[in-house]
C-alpha positions as a LaTeX table, in Angstrom:
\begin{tabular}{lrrr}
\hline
Residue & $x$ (\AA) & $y$ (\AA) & $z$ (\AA) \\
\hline
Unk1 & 0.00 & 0.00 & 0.00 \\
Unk2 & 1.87 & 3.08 & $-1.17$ \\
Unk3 & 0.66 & 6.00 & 0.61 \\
Unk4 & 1.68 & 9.59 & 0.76 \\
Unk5 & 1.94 & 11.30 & 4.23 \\
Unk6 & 2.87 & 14.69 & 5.70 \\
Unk7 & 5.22 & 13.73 & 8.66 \\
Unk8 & 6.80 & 16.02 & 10.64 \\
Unk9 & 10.53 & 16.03 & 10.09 \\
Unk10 & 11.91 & 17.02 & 13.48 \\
Unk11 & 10.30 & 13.95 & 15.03 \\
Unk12 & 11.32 & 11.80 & 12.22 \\
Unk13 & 14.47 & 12.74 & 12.23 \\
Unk14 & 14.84 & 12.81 & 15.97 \\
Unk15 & 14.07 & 9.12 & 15.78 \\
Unk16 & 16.06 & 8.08 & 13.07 \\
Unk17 & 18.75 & 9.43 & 15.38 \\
Unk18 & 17.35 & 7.97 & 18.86 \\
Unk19 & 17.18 & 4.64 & 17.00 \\
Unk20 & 19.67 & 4.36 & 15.06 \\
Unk21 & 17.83 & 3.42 & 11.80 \\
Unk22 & 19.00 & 3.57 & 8.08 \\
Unk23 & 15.76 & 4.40 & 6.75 \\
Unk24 & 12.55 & 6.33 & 7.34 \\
Unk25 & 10.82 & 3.06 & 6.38 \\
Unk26 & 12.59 & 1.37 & 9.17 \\
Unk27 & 12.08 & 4.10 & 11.72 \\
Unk28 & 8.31 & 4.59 & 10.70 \\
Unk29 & 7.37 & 0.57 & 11.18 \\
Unk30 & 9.18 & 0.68 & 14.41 \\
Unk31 & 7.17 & 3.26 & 15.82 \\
Unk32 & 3.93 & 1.81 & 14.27 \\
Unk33 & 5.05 & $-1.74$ & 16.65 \\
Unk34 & 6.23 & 0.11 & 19.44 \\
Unk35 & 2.84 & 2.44 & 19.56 \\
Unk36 & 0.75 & $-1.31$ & 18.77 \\
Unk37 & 2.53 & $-2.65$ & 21.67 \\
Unk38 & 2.10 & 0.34 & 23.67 \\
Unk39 & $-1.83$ & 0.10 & 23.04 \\
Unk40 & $-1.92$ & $-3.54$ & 24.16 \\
Unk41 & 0.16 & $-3.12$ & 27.19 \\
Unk42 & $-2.44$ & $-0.39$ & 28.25 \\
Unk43 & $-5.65$ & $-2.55$ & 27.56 \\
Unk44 & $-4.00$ & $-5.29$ & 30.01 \\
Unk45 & $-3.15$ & $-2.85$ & 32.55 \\
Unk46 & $-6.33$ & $-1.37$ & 32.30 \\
Unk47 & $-7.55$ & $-5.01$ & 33.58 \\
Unk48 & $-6.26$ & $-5.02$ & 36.75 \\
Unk49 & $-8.53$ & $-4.89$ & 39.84 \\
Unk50 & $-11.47$ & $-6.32$ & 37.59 \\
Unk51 & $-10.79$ & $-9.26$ & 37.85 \\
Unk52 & $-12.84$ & $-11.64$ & 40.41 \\
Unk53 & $-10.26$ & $-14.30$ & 40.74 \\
Unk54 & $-11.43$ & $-17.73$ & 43.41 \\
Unk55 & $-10.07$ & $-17.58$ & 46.68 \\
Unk56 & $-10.25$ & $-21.34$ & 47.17 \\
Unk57 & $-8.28$ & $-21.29$ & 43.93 \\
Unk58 & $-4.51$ & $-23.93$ & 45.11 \\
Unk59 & $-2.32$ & $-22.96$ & 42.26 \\
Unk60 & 0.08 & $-25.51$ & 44.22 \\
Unk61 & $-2.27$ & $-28.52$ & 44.08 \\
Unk62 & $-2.04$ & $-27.84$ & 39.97 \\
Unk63 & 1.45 & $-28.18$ & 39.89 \\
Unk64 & 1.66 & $-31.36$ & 41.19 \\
Unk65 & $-0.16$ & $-33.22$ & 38.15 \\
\hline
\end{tabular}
């Protein structure tokens, strides 16, 4: 998918130097997985403390299969 975008080039070239990349290409995909990853990491930590978990629950009795 070729697309044309209007990306600011202080921040690109700000990372291209922060991490060491060749090309834009490199430096724009990283960012893409970083911000993915980012996203994710949020949606789990948004999890915590809604969880009802068993309190008769023996995680030791399940390691002993």
């Amino acid at each position: 998918m070729a697309t044309n975008l209007a990306i600011n080039d202080q921040l690109l070239n700000n990372a291209l130097e922060i991490g060491g990349f060749r090309t834009t290409k490199d430096t724009v995909n990283a960012a893409l997985e970083e911000f993915i990853q980012r996203r994710k990491a949020e949606d789990v930590i948004n999890l915590f403390g809604q969880i009802d978990y068993d309190d008769h629950y023996d995680y030791k009795k399940m390691r002993s299969r």
